[in-house]
N, C-alpha and C positions, 0 to 999 in steps of 0.2 A: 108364445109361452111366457115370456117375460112381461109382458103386458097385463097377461091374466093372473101371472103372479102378485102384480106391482099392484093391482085391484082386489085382489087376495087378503095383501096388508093395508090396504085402506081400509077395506073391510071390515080384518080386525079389528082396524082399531076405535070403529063407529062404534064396533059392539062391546069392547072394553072401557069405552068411554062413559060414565055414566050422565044420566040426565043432573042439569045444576040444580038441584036440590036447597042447594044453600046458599042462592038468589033469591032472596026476598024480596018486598016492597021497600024495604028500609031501605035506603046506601049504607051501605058498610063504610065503617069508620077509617079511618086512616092507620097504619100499623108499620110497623120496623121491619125492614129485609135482615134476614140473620147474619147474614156474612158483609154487603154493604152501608148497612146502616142509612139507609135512604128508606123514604115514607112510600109508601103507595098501597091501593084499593085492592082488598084481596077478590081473587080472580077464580079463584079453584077449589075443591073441598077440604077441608083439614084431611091433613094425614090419618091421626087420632080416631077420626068418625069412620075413616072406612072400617067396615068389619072383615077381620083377617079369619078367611077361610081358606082352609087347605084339603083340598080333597085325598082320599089316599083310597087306591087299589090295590090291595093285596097282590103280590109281596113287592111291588115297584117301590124306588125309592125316589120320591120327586125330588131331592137335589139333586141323586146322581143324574137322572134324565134331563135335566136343565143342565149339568155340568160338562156333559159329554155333546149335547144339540148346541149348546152355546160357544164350548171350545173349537167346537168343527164349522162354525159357524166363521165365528170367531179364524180360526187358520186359514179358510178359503178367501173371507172377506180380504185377509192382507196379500193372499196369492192373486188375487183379483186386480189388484192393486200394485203389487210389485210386476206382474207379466208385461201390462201393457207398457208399463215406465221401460223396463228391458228391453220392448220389442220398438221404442221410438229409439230410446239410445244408440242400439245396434244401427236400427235403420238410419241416423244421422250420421254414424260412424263410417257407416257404407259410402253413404253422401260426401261425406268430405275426403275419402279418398280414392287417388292417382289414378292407384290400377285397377281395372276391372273389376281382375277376376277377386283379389283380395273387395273389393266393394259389392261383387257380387254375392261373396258370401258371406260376408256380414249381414247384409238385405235378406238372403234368405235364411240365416239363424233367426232372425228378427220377425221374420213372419211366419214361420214353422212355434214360435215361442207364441207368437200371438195368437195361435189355432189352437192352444192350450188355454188361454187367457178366455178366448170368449166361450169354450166349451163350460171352466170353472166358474162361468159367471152365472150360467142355467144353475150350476149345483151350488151356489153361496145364494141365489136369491130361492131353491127349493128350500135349503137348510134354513133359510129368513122363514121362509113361510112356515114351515115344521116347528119353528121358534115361537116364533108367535103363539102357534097352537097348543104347545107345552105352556108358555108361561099362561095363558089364558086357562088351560086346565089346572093345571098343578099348582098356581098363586095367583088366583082373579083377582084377590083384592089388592095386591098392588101391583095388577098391569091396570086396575080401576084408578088408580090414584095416579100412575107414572102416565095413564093414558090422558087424564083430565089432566097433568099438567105441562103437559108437554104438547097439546093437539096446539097450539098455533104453528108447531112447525112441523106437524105430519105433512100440508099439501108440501110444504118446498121439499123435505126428505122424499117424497113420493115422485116428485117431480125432478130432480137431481138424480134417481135411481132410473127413471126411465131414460134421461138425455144421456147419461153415460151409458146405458142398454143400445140406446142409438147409436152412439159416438164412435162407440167399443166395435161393434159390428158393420158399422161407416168404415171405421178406419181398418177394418180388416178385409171387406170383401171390396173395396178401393185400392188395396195395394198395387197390383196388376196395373187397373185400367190408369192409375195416377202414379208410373211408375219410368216415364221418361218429363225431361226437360222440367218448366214450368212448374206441370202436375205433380211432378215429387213434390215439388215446397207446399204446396198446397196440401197432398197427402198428408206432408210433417205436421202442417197446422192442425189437420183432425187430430191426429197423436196428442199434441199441447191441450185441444180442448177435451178428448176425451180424460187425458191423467188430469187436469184441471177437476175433471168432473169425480173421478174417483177419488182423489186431493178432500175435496168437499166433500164427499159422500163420509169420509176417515173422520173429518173434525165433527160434524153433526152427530155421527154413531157414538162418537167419542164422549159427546154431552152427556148422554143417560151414565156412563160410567163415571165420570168423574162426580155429573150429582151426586150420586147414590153415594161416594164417599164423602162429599164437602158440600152439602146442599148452595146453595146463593140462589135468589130472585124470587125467593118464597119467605113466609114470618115465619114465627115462633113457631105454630101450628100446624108449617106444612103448605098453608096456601098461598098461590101464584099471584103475587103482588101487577101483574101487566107488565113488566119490563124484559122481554126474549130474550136482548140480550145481557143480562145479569142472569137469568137463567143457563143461558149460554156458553157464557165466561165465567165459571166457577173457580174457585182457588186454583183446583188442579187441572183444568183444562188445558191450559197452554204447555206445561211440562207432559201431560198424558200427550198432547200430541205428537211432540217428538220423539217420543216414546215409545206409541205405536208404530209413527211411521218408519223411524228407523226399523225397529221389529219386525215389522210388516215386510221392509225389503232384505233382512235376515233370512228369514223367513220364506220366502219365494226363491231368493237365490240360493239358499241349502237345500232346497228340494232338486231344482236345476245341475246341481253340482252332484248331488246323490243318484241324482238320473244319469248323468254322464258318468262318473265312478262307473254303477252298475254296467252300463254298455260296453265301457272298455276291459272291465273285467271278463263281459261275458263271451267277446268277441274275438275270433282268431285269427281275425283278418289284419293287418298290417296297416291296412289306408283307413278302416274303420279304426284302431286304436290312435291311432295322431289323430282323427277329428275330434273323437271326445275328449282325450287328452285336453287338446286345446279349448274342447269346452268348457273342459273342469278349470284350466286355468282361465279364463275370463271372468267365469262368475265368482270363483271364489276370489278373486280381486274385488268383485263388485261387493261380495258381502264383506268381506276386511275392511272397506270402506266404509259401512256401514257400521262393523264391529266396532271402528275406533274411536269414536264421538259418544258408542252406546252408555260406557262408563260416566261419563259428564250428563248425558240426559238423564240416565237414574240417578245420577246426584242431586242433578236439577229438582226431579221430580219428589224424593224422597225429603231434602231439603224444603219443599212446600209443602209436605204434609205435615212436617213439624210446628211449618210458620202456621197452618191450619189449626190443628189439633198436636198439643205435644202428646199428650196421651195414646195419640194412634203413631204416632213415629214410633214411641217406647214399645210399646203393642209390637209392630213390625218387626223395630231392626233389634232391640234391645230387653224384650219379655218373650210372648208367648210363640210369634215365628217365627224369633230370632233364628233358630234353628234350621230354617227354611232359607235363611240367606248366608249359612254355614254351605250347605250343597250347592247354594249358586256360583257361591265365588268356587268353590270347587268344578265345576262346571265352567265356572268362565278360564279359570284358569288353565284346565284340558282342552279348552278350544284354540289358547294362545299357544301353548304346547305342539297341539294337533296342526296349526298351521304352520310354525317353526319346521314343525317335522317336515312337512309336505314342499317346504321350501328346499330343504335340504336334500330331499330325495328327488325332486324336480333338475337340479343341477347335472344329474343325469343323461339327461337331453339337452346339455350344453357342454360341447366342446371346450377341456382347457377349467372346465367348472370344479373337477375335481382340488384343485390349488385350494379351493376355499373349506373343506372341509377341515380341515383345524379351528378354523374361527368360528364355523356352527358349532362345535364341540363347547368351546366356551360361550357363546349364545346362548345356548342350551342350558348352560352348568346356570349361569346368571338368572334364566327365568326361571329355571325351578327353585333359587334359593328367594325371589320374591312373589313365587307360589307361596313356600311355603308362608309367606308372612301374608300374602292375599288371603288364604280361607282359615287361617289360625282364629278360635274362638276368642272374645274377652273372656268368656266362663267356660270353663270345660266340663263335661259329663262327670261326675266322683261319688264314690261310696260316701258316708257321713265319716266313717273312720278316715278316710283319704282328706276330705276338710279339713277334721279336725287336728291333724298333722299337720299339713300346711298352712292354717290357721288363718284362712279366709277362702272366700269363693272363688280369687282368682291367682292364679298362679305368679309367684312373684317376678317372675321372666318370662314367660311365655303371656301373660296379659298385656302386655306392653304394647304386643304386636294386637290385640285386638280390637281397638284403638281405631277412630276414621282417619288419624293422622299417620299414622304408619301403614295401612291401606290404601289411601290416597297413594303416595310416596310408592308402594310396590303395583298397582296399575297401572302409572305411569310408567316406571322402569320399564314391565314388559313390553307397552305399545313402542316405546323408543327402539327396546332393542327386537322388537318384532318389525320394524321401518328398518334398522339395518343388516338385519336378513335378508328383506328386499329389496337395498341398493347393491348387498351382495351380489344376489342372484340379475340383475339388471347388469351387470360388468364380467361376469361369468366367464362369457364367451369371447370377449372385448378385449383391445389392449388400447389405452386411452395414449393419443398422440399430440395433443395440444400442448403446448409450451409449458404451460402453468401449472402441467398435471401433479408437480409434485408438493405447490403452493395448495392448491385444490383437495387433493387428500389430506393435508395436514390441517386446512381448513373444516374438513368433515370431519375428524378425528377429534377437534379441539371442541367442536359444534358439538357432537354426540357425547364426548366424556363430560366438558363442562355442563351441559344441558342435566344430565342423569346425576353428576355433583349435586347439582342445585336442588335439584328436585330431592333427595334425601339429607341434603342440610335442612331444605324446608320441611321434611317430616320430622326432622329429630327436632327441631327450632318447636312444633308443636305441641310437643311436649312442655313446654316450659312458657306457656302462655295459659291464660284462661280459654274452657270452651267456647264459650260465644264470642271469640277473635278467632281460634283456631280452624272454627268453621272456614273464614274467607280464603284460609291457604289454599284450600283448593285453585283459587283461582290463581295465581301466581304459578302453583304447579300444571296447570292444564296450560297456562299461557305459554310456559318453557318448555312443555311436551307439544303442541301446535308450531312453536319454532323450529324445533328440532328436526320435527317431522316434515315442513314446507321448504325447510333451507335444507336441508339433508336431499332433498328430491330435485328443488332447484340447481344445486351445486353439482348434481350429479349429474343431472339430465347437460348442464354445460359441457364437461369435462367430456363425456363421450360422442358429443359433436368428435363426425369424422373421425371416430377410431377404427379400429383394426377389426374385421371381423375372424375369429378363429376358424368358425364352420359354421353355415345354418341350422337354426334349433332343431331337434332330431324329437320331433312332436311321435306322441306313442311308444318312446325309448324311457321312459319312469318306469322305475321299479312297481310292482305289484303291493310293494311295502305303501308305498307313496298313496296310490290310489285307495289304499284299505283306511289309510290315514284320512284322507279326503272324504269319503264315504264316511267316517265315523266322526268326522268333525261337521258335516252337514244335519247329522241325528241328535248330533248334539246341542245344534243352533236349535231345530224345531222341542227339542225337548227342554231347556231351558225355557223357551218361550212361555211355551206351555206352564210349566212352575212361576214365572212369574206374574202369566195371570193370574194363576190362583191365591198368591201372595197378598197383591193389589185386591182382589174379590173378601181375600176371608182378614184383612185389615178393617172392616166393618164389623167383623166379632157380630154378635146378637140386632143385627138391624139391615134392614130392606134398605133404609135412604138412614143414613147415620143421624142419630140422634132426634131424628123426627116419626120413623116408623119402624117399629120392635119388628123382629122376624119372630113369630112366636109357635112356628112348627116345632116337631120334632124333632128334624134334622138341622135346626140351627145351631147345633154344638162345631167344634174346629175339631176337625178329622188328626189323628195321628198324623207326623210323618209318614211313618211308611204309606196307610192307606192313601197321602193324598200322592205319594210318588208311585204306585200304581195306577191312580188314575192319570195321573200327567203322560204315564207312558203308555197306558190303552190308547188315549186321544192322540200322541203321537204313531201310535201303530195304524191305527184305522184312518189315519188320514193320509198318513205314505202308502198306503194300501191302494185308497182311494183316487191317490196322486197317480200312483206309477199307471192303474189302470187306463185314468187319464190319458197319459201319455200313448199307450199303448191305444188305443182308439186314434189317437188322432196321426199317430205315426204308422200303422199297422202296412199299410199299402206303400211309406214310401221312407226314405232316412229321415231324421231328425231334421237335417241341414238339406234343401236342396238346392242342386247347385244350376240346374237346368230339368225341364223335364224331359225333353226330348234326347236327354244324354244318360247312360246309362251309369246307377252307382257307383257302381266301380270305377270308372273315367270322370266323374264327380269327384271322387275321392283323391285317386289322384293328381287331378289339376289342383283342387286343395291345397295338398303337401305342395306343389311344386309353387304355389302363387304364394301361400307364405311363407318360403325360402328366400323365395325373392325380393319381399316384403319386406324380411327381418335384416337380408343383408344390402339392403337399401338403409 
């Protein structure tokens, strides 16, 4: 099936490709790349010449059709993508440890997550194909122009798409047969090449996107100067990749974390709530991992659309969808919250964890008072009488905070104090017995307050320099939020060398509160996602490839808020729809996790609980 697919999209794209037309007898003359300023022989048709037809069938709306096959495309490609990286992690995890049975079941979380991976790989290369066929319908003339400029690298995309189709499906029905001695290393090696392959598959999908915002390795005109890789390497490609792929592993592991929520809420069995439990805790460590770096990659990347285009930064963060990154920092800021929370109700299932509950109180207090300075506008919503009273567009105290200097400065705060949550929760159960312990906490103490000092000396300090210096503070603050966070984990992972164990973790003893929080900060990762594509897509305003090809349908105007956060959440409905059925197909016959086959669930479950008891109080 994948094969026929993958010749599906070759297909198309012979047939979206048009004949070179504008190969004459002459050589064409030498001409300027627009973004590297190097000479080269155009290669492809002017943008300009293609004739833009848009077919339209009563009452279909060919954006929404493209917005909802592309979003869904779009979600699976990065589930695609984050599965198999999960299901080699686990299985290394497995690998490198002691006991067994604790390796045992890490190996089969690992491969229960990979039966999911290559089932979503049929449904991301269908929705490819269903893609293609929309954009071929609904805007031939520029999959005619994106097709002629981009065919020198459809065979390698075609070719990349099937060796991960191999890889993916190698590394999954190999697990078994290359599952002692030797063969495991060797099974691990297919894991490397296959995510290697899906790795590649992220940055080349990733080219068409960033062109269409920052053209490079084309002229004036539009046409393909022969240079791939300036076509390749546009302004925004190397920031859009970190971007996605961070996203991409948000993204897969919110859904995983949502799936396990679900089970354990739905189940009233005792040995089935401590497995998902612990599943929900794994990944949503995986995706906090992923969450904390996210703030700096969209700095990164937004910060290059400025160096690009300052008119399209203004566009984004500071005109027309500004407003669109009002909701996100609102949304990011419910996610920091949502995991606070989840920490705190987690403490539950540790012995001796209650003590800490004073200190999440003020945790709490602190990251909602730099919420409230994260999603604060520079401009706020006002009547013209409400203006004219206050006698400009921005508030003369509350603008302050709307500022990248004083945002900066409250992102930072919460990941810091969202990292001592979790050396809370890591000591819970603990009594720390090493000599030094009381050098050691006062070391973390001074680590964590001074770090969070600095970092809002440095936002106020922004304030009273010019914009284009102020920009760089970011990095001074991300550097002291990166120390805080490596030495705070370091220090601590010392310190509980050899301490006291109170009780083992009481896995499936979280409150109901706990997991509802979990589940709603997973819907919250895929639905932000979601808005942020859309952000990055309608930052082009009125054009197909920015500045080279007019979008000149009907439906090229920028949607309301509201209507486009409607659509953000259909895509997010229809694709957890689509997920959990997933799941349910590939689990229906047997657990999530298993732990033997020839053993039965139940006695699965329990050896479970009882290996990592043993585990934790090792």
């Amino acid at each position: 099936m994948k094969l026929s697919i993958c010749l599906l999209c070759v297909l198309g794209w012979l047939l979206v490709v048009p004949m070179p037309g504008w190969a004459g007898s002459d050589a064409p003359a030498l001409t300027e790349d627009v973004y590297y300023k190097t000479d080269g022989i155009p290669q492809g048709p002017p943008a300009a010449e293609t004739v833009s037809t848009y077919p339209h069938w009563q009452p279909l709306n060919n954006r929404i059709i493209i917005w909802l096959v592309t979003q869904q495309h779009t979600y699976f490609g990065g589930f695609v993508l984050a599965l198999p990286l999960f299901a080699f992690l686990l299985e290394f995890f497995g690998l490198t440890r002691r006991d067994p049975q604790a390796a045992q079941r890490y190996d089969g979380l690992g491969r229960d997550i990979l039966r999911v991976g290559v089932l979503s790989l049929s449904v991301t290369a269908l929705l490819g194909s269903v893609m293609l066929c929309a954009f071929v319908t609904f805007y031939p003339a520029f999959m005619q122009y994106m097709g002629s400029t981009f065919q020198q690298m459809m065979p390698l995309y075609a070719a990349v798409f099937l060796g991960e189709s191999f890889l993916l499906v190698l590394y999954y029905y190999s697990w078994d047969r290359l599952a002692r001695g030797a063969g495991k290393w060797v099974h691990l090696s297919i894991g490397v090449l296959a995510n290697a392959m899906g790795v590649l598959l992220l940055l080349l999908a990733n080219s068409w996107a960033s062109f269409m915002m920052a053209p490079a390795g084309v002229n004036a005109e539009g046409q393909f100067l022969g240079n791939v890789w300036h076509l390749l390497h546009s302004p925004l490609w190397n920031p859009l990749n970190a971007h996605r792929f961070l996203a991409d592993i948000m993204s897969g592991g919110a859904v995983v974390v949502a799936y396990a929520a679900y089970r354990f809420l739905k189940t009233r069995v005792q040995d089935e709530r401590a497995y998902y439990d612990w599943v929900g805790y794994v990944f949503i460590v995986v995706v906090v991992c992923a969450l904390l770096p996210m703030p700096f990659a969209g700095y990164w990347l937004m910060r290059s659309v400025f160096e690009f285009r300052q008119e399209m930064g203004m566009t984004m963060m500071g005109g027309l969808l500004s407003w669109l990154f009002v909701v996100q920092a609102t949304t990011i800021g419910a996610l920091f919250l949502g995991i606070n929370y989840y920490i705190w109700q987690s403490l539950g299932r540790l012995r001796g964890g209650e003590r800490y509950h004073p200190y999440f109180k003020f945790i709490l207090g602190g990251l909602m008072v730099a919420f409230l300075v994260w999603f604060t506008p520079h401009t706020i919503a006002m009547t013209p009488s409400e203006m004219k009273a206050m006698g400009a567009a921005q508030h003369p105290v509350i603008g302050q905070f709307g500022v990248m200097s004083a945002k900066n400065g409250a992102i930072n705060i919460m990941i810091c104090l969202t990292a001592l949550s979790y050396l809370l929760y890591r000591r819970a159960n603990r009594v720390v017995t090493v000599p030094w312990a009381a050098a050691g906490n006062v070391a973390i103490g001074v680590l964590f307050i001074g770090g969070m000092v600095n970092i809002v000396w440095v936002a106020i300090y922004g304030f009273f320099i010019p914009a284009h210096i102020r920009v760089g503070l970011s990095i001074p603050q991300g550097a002291t939020t990166a120390t805080v966070l490596l030495g705070g984990l370091v220090i601590n992972h010392f310190l509980l060398k050899g301490s006291e164990i109170r009780g083992p973790i009481q896995w499936g003893r979280i409150s109901v509160r706990g997991m509802v929080a979990l589940f709603g900060v997973a819907a919250t990762f895929s639905w932000v996602m979601g808005l942020m594509g859309y952000i990055r897509s309608a930052g082009r305003l009125g054009w197909h490839v920015n500045e080279l090809m007019a979008d000149l349908s009907p439906w090229s105007f920028t949607p309301a808020i509201t209507f486009a956060a409607k659509m953000v959440t259909i895509n997010m409905v229809v694709f957890w729809v689509s997920v959990f059925f997933m799941f349910w197909l590939a689990t229906r016959d047997r657990r999530l996790a298993v732990v033997e086959q020839d053993v039965p669930a139940e006695t699965g479950n329990v050896s479970f609980v009882q290996a990592f008891s043993r585990e934790e109080s090792a």
